[in-house]
mmCIF entry with sequence, helices, sheets and N, C-alpha, C, O atoms, coordinates in Angstrom:
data_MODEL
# 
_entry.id   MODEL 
# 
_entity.id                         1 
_entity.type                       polymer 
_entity.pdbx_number_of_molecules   1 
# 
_entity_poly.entity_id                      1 
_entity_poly.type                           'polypeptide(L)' 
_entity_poly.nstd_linkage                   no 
_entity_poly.nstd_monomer                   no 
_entity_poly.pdbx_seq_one_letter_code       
;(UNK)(UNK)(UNK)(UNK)(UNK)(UNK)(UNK)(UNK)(UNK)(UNK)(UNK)(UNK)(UNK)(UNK)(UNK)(UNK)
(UNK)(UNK)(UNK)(UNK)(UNK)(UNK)(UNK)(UNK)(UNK)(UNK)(UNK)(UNK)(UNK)(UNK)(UNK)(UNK)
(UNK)(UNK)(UNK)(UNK)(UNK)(UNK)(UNK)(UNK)(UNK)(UNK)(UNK)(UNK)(UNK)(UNK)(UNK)
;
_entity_poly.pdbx_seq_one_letter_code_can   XXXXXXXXXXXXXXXXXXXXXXXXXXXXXXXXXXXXXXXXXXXXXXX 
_entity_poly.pdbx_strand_id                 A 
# 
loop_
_entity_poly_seq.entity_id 
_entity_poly_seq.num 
_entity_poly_seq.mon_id 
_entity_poly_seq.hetero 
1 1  UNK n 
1 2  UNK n 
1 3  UNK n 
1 4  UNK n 
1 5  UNK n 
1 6  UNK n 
1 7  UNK n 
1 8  UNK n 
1 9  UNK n 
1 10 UNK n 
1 11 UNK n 
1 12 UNK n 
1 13 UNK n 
1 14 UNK n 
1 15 UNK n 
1 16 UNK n 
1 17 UNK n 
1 18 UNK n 
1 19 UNK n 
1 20 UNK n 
1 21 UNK n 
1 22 UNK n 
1 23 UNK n 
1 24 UNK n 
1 25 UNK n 
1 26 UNK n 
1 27 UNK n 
1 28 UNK n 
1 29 UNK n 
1 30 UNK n 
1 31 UNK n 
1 32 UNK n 
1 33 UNK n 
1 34 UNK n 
1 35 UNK n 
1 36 UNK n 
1 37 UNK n 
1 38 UNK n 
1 39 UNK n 
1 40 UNK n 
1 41 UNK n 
1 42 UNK n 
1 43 UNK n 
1 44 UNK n 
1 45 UNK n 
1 46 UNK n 
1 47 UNK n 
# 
_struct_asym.id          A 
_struct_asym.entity_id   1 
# 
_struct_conf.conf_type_id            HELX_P 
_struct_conf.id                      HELX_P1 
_struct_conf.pdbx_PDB_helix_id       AA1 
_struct_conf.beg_label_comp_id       UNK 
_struct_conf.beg_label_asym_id       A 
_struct_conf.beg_label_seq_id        34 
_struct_conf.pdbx_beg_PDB_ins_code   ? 
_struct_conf.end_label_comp_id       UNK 
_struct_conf.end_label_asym_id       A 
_struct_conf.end_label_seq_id        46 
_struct_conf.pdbx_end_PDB_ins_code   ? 
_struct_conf.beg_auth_comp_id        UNK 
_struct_conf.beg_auth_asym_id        A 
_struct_conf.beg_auth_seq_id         34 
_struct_conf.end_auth_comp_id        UNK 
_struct_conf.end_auth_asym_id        A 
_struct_conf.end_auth_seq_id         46 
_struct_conf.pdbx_PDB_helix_class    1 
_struct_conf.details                 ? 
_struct_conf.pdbx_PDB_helix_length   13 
# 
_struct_conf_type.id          HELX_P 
_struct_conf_type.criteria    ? 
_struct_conf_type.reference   ? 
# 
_struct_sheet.id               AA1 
_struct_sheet.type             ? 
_struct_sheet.number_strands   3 
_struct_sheet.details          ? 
# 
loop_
_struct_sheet_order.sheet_id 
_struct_sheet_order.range_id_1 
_struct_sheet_order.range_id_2 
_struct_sheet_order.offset 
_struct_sheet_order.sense 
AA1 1 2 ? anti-parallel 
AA1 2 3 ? anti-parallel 
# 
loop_
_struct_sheet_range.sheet_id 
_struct_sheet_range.id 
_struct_sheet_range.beg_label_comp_id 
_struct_sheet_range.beg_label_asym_id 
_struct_sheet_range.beg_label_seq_id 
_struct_sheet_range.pdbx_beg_PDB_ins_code 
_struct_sheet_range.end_label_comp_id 
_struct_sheet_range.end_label_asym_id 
_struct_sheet_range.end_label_seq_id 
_struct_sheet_range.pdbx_end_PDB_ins_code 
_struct_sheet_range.beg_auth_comp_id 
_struct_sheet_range.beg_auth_asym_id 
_struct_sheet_range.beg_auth_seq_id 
_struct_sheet_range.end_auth_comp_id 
_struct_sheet_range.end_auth_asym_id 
_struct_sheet_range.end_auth_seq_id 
AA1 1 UNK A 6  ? UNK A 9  ? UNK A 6  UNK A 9  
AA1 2 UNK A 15 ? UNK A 18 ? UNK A 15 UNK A 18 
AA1 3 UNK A 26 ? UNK A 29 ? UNK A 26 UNK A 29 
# 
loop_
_atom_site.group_PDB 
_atom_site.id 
_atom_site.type_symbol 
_atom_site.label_atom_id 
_atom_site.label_alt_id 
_atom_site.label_comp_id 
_atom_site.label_asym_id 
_atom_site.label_entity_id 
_atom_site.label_seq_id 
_atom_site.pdbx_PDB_ins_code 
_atom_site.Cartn_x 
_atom_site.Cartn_y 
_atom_site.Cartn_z 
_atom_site.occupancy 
_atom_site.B_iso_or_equiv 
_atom_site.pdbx_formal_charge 
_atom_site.auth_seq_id 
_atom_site.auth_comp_id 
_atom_site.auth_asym_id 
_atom_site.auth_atom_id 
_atom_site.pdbx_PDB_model_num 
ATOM 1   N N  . UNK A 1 1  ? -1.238  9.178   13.503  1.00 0.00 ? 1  UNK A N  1 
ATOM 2   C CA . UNK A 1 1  ? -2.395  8.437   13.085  1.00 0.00 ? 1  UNK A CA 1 
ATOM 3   C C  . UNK A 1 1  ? -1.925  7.136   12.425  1.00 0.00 ? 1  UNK A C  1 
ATOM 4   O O  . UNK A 1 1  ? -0.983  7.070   11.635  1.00 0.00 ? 1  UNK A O  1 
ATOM 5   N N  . UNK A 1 2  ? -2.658  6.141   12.822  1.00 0.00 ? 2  UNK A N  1 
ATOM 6   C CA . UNK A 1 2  ? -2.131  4.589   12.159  1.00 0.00 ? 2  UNK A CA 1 
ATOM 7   C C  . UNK A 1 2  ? -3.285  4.164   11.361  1.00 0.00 ? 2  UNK A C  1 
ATOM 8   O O  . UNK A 1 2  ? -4.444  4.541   11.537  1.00 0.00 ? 2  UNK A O  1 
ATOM 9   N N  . UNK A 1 3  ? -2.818  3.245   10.361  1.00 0.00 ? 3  UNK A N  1 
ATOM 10  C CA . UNK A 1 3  ? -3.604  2.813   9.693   1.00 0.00 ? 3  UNK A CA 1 
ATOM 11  C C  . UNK A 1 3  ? -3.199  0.977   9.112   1.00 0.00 ? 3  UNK A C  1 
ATOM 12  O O  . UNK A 1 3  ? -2.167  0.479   8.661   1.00 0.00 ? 3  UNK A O  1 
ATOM 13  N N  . UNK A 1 4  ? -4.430  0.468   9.377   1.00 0.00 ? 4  UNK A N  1 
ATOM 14  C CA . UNK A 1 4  ? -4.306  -0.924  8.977   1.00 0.00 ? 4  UNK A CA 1 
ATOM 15  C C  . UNK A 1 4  ? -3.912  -0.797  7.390   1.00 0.00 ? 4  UNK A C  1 
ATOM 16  O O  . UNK A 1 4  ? -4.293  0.275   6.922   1.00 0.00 ? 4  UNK A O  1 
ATOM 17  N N  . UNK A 1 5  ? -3.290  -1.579  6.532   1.00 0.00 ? 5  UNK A N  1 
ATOM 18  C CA . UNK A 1 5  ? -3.173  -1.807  5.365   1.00 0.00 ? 5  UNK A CA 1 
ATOM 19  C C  . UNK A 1 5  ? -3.197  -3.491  5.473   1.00 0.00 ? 5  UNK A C  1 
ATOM 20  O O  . UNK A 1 5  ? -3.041  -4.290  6.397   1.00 0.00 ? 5  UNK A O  1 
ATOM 21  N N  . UNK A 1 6  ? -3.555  -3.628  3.617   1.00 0.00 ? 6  UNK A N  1 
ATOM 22  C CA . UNK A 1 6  ? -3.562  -5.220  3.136   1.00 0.00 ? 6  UNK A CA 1 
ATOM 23  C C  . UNK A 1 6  ? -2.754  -5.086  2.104   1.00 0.00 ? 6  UNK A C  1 
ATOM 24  O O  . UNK A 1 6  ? -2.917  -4.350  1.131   1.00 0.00 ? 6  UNK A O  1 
ATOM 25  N N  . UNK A 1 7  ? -1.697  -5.954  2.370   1.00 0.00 ? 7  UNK A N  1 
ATOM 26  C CA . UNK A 1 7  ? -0.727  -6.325  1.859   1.00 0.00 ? 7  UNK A CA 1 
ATOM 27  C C  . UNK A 1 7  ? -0.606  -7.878  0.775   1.00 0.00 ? 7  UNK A C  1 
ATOM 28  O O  . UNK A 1 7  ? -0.490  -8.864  1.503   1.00 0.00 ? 7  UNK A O  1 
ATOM 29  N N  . UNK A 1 8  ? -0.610  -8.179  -0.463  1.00 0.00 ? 8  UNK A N  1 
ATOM 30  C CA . UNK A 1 8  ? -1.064  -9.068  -0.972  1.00 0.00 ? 8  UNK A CA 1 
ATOM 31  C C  . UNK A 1 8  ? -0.181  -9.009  -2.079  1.00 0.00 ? 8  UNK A C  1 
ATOM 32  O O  . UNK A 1 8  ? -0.241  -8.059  -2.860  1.00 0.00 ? 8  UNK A O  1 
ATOM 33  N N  . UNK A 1 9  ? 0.953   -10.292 -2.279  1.00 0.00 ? 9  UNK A N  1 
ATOM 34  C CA . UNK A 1 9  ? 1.436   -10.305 -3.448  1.00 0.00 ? 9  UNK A CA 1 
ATOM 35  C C  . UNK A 1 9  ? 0.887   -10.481 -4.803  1.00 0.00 ? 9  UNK A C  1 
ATOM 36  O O  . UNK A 1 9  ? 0.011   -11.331 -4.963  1.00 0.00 ? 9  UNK A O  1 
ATOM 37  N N  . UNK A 1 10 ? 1.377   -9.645  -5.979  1.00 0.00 ? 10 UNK A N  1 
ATOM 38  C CA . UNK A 1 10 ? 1.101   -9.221  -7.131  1.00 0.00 ? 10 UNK A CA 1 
ATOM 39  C C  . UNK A 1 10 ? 1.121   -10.899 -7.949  1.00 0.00 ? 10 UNK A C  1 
ATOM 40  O O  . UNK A 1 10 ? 1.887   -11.861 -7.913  1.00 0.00 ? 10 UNK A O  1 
ATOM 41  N N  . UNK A 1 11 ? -0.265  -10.555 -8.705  1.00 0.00 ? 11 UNK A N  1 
ATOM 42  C CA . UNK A 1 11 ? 0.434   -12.227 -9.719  1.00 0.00 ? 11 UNK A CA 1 
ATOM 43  C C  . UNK A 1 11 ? 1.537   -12.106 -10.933 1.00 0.00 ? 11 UNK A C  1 
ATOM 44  O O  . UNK A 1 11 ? 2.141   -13.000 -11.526 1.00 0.00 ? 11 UNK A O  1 
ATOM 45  N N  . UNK A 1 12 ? 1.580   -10.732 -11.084 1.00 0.00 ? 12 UNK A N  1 
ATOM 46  C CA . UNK A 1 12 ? 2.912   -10.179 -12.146 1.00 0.00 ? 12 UNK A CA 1 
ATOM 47  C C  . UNK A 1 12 ? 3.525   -10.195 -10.840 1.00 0.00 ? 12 UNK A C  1 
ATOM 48  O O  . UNK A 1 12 ? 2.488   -10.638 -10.347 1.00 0.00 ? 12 UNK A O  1 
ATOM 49  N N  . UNK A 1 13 ? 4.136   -10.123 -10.047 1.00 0.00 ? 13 UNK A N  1 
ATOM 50  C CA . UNK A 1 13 ? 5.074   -10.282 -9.105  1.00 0.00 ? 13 UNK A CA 1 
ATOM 51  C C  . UNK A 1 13 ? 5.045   -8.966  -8.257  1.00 0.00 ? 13 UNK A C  1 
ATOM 52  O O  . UNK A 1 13 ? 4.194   -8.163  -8.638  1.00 0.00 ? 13 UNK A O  1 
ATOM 53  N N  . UNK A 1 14 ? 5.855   -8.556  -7.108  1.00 0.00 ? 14 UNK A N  1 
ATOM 54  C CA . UNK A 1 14 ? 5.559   -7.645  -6.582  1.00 0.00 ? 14 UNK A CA 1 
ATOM 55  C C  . UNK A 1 14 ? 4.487   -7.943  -5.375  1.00 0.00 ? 14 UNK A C  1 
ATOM 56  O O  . UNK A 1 14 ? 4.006   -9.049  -5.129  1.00 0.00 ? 14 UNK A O  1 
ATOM 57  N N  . UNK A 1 15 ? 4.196   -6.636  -4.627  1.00 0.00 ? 15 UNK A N  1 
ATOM 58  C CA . UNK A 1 15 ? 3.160   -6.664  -3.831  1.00 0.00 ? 15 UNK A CA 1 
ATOM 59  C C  . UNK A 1 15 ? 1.939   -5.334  -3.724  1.00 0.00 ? 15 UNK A C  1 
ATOM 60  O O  . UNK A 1 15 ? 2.225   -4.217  -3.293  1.00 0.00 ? 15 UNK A O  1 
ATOM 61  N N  . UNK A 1 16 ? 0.971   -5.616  -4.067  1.00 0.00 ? 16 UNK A N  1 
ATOM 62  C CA . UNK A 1 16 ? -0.265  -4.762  -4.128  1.00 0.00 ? 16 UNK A CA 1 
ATOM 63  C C  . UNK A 1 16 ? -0.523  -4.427  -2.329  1.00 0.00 ? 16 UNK A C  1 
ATOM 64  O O  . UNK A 1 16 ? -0.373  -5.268  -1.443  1.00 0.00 ? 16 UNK A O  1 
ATOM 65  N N  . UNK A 1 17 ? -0.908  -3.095  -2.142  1.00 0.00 ? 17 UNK A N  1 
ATOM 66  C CA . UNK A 1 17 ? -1.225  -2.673  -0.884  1.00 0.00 ? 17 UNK A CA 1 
ATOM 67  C C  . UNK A 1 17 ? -2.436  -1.630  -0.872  1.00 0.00 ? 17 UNK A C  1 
ATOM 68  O O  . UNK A 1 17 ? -2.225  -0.585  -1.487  1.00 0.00 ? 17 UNK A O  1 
ATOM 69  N N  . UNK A 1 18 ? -3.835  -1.799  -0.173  1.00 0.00 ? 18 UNK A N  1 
ATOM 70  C CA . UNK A 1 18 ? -4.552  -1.046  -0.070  1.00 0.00 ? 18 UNK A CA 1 
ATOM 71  C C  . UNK A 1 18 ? -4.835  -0.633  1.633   1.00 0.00 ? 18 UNK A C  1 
ATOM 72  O O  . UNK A 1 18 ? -4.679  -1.500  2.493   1.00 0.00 ? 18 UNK A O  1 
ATOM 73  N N  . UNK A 1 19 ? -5.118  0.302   1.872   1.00 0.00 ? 19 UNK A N  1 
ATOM 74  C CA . UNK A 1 19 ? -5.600  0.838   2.463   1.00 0.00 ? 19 UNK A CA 1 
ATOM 75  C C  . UNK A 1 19 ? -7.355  0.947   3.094   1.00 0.00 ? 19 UNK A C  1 
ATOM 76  O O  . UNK A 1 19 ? -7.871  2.059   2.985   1.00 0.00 ? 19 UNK A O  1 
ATOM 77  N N  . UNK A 1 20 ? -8.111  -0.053  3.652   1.00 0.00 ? 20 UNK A N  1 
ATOM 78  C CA . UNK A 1 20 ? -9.152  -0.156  3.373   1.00 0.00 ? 20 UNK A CA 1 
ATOM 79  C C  . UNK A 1 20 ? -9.940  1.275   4.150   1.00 0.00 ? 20 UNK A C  1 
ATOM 80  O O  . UNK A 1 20 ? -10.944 1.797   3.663   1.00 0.00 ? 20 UNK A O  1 
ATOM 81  N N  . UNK A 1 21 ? -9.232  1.793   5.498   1.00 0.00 ? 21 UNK A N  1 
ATOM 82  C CA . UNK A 1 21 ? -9.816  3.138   5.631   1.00 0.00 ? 21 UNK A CA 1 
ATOM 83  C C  . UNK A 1 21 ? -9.693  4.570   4.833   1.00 0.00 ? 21 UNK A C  1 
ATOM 84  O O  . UNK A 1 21 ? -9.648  5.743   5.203   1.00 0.00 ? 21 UNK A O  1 
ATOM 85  N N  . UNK A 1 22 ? -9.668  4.051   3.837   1.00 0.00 ? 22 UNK A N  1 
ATOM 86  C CA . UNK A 1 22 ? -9.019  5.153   2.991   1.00 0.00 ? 22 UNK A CA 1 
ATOM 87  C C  . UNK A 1 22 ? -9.403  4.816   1.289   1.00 0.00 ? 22 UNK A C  1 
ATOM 88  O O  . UNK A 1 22 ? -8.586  4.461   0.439   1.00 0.00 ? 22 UNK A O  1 
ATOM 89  N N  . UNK A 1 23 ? -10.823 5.034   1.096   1.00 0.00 ? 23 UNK A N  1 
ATOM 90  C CA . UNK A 1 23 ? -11.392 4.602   -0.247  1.00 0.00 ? 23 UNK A CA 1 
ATOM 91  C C  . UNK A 1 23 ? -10.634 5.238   -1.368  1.00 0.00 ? 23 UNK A C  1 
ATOM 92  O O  . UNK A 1 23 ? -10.629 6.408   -1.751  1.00 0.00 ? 23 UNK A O  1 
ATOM 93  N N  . UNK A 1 24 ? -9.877  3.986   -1.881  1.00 0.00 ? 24 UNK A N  1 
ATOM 94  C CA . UNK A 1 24 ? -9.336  4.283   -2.701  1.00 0.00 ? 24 UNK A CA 1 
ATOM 95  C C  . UNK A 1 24 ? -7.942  4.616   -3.261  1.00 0.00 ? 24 UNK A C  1 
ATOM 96  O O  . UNK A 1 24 ? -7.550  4.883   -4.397  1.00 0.00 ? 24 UNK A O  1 
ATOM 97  N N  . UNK A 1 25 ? -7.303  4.503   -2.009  1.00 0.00 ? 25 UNK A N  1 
ATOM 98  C CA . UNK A 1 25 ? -6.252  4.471   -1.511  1.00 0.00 ? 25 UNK A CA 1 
ATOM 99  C C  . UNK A 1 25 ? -5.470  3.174   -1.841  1.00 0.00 ? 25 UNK A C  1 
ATOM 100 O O  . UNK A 1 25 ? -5.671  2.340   -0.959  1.00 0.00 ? 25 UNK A O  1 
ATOM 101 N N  . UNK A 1 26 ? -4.681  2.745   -2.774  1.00 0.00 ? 26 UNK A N  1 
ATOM 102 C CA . UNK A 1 26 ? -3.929  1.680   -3.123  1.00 0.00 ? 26 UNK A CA 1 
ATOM 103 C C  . UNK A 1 26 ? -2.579  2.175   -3.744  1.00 0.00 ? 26 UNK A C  1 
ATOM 104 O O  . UNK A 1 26 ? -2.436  3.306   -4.209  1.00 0.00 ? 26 UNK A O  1 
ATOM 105 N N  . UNK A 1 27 ? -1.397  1.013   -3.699  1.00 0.00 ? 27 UNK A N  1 
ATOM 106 C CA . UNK A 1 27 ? -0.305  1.315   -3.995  1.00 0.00 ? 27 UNK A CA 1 
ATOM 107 C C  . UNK A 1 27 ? 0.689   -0.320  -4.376  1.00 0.00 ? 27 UNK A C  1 
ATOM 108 O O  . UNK A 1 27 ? 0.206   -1.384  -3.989  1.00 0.00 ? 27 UNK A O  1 
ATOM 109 N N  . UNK A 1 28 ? 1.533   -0.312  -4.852  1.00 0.00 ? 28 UNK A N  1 
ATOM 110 C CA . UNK A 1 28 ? 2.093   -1.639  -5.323  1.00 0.00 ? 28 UNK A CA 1 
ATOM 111 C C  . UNK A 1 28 ? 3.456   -1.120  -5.488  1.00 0.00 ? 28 UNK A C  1 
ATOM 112 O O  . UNK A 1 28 ? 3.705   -0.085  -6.105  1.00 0.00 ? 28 UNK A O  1 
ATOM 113 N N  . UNK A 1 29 ? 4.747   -2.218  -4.653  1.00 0.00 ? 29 UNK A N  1 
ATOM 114 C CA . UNK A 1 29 ? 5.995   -2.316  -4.822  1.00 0.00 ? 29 UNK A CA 1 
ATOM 115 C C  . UNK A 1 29 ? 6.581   -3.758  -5.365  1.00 0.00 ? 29 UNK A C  1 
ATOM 116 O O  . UNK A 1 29 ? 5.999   -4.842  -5.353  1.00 0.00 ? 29 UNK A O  1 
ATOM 117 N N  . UNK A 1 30 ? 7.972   -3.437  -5.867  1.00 0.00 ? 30 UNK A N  1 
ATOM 118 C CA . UNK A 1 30 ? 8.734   -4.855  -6.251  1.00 0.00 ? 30 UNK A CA 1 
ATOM 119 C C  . UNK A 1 30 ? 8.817   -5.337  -4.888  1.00 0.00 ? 30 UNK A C  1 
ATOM 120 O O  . UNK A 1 30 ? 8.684   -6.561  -4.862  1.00 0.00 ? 30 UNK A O  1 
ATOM 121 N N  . UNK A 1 31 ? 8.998   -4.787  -3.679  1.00 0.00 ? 31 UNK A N  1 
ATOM 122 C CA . UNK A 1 31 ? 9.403   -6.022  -2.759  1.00 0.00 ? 31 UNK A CA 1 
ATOM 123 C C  . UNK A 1 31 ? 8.653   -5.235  -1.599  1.00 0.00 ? 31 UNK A C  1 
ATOM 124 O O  . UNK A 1 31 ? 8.482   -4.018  -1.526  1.00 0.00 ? 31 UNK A O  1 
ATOM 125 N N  . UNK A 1 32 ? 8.189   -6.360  -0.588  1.00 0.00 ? 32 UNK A N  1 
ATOM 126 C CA . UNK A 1 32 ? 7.549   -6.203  0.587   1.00 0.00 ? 32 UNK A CA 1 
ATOM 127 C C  . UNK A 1 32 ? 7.472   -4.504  1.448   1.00 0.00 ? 32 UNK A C  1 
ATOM 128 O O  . UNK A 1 32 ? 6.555   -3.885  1.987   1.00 0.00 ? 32 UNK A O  1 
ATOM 129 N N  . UNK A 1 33 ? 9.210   -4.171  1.173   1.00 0.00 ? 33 UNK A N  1 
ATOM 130 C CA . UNK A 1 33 ? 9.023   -3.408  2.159   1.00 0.00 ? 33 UNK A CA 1 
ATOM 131 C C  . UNK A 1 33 ? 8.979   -1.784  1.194   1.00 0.00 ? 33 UNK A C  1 
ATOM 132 O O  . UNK A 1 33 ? 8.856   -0.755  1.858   1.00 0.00 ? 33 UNK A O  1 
ATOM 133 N N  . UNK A 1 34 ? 9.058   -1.706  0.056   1.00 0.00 ? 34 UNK A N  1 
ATOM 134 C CA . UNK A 1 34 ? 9.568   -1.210  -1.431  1.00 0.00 ? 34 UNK A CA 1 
ATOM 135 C C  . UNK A 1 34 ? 7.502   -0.676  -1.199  1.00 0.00 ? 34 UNK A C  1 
ATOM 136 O O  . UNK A 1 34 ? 7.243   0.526   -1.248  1.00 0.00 ? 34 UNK A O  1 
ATOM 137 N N  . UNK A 1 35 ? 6.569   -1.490  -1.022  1.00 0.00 ? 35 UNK A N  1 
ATOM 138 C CA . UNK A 1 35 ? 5.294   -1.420  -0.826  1.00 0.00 ? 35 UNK A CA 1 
ATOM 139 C C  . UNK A 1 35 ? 4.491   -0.748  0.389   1.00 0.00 ? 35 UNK A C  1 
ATOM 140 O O  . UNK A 1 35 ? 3.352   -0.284  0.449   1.00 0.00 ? 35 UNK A O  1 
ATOM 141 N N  . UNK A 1 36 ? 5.476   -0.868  1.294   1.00 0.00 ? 36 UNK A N  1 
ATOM 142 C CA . UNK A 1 36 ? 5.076   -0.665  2.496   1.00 0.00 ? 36 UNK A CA 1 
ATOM 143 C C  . UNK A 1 36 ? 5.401   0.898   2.594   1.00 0.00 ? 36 UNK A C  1 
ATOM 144 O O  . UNK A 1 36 ? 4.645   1.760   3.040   1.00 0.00 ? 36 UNK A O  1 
ATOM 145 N N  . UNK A 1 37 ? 6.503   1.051   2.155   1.00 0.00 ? 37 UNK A N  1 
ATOM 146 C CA . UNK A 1 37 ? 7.246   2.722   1.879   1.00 0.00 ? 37 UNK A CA 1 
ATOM 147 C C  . UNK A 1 37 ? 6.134   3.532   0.818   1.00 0.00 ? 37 UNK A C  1 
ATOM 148 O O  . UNK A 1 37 ? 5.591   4.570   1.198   1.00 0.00 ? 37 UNK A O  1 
ATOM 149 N N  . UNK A 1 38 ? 5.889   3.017   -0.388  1.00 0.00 ? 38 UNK A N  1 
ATOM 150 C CA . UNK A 1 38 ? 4.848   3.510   -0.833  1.00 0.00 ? 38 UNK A CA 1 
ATOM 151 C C  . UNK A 1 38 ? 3.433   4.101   -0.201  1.00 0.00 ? 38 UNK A C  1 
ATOM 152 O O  . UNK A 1 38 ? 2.942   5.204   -0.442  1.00 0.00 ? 38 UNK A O  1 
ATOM 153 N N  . UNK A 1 39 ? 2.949   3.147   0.608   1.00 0.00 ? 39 UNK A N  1 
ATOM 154 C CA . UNK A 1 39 ? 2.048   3.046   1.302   1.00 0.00 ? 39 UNK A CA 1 
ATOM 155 C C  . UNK A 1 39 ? 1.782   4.119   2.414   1.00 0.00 ? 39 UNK A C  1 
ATOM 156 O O  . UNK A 1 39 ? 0.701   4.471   2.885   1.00 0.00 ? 39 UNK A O  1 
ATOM 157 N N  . UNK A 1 40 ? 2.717   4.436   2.631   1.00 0.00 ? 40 UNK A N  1 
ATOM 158 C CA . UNK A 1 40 ? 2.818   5.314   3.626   1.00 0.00 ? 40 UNK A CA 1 
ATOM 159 C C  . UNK A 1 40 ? 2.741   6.730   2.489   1.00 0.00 ? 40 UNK A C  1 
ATOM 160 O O  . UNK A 1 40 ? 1.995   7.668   2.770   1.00 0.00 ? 40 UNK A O  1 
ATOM 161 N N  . UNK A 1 41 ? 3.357   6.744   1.562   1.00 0.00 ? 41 UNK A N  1 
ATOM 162 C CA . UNK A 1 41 ? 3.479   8.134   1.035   1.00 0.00 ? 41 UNK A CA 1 
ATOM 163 C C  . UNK A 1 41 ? 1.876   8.278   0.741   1.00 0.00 ? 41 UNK A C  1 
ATOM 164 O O  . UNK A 1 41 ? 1.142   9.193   1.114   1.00 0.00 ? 41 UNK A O  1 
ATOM 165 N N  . UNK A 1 42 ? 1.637   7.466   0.197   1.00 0.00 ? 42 UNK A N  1 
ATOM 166 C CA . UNK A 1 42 ? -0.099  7.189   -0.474  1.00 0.00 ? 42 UNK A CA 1 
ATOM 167 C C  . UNK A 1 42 ? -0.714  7.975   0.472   1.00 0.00 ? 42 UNK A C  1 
ATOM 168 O O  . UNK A 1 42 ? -1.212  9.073   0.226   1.00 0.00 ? 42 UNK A O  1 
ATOM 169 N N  . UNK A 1 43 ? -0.689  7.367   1.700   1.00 0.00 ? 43 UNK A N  1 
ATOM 170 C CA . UNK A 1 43 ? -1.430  7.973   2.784   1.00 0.00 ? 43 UNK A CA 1 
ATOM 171 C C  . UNK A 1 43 ? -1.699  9.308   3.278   1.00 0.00 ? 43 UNK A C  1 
ATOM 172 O O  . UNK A 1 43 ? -2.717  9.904   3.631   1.00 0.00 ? 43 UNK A O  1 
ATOM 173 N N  . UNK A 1 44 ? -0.402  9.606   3.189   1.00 0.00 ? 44 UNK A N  1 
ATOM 174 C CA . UNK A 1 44 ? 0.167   11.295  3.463   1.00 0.00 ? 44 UNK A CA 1 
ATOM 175 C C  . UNK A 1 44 ? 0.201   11.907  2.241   1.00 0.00 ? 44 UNK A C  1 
ATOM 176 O O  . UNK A 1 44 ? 0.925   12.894  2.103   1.00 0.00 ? 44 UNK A O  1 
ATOM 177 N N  . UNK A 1 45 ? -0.705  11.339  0.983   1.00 0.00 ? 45 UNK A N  1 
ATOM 178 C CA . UNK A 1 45 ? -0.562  12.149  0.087   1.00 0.00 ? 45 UNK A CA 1 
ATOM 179 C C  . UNK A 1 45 ? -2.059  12.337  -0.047  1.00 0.00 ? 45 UNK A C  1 
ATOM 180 O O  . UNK A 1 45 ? -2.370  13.454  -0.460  1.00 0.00 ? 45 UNK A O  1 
ATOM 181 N N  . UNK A 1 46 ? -3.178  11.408  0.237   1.00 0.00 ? 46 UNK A N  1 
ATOM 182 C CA . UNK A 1 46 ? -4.323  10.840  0.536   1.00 0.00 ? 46 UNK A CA 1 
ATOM 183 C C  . UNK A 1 46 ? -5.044  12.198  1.321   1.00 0.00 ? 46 UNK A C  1 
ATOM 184 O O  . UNK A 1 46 ? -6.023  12.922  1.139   1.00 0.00 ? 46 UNK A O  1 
ATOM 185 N N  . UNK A 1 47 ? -4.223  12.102  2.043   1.00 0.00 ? 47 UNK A N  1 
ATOM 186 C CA . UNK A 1 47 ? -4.797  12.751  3.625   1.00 0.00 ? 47 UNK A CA 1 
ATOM 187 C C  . UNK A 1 47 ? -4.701  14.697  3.334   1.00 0.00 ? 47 UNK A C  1 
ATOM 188 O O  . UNK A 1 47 ? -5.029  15.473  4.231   1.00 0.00 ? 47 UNK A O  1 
# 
């Protein structure tokens, strides 16, 4: 199963990531891909 995410750097630095099929579903790393790894756990933890 795939899922779109939004990916949007942090103004404290970092990057914020939500999940918009998935209310409520958000996650934030120090670096791009540090967010993206999160994101995925979120999901499968979500689900």
């Amino acid at each position: 199963m795939k899922f779109n995410i939004i990916l949007e750097p942090s103004e404290e630095g970092g990057f914020n990531v939500s999940v918009p099929a998935l209310d409520g579903c958000f996650t934030q790393g120090n670096t791009e891909d540090e967010a993206i790894s999160n994101a995925k756990e979120e999901i499968y933890a979500y689900l």
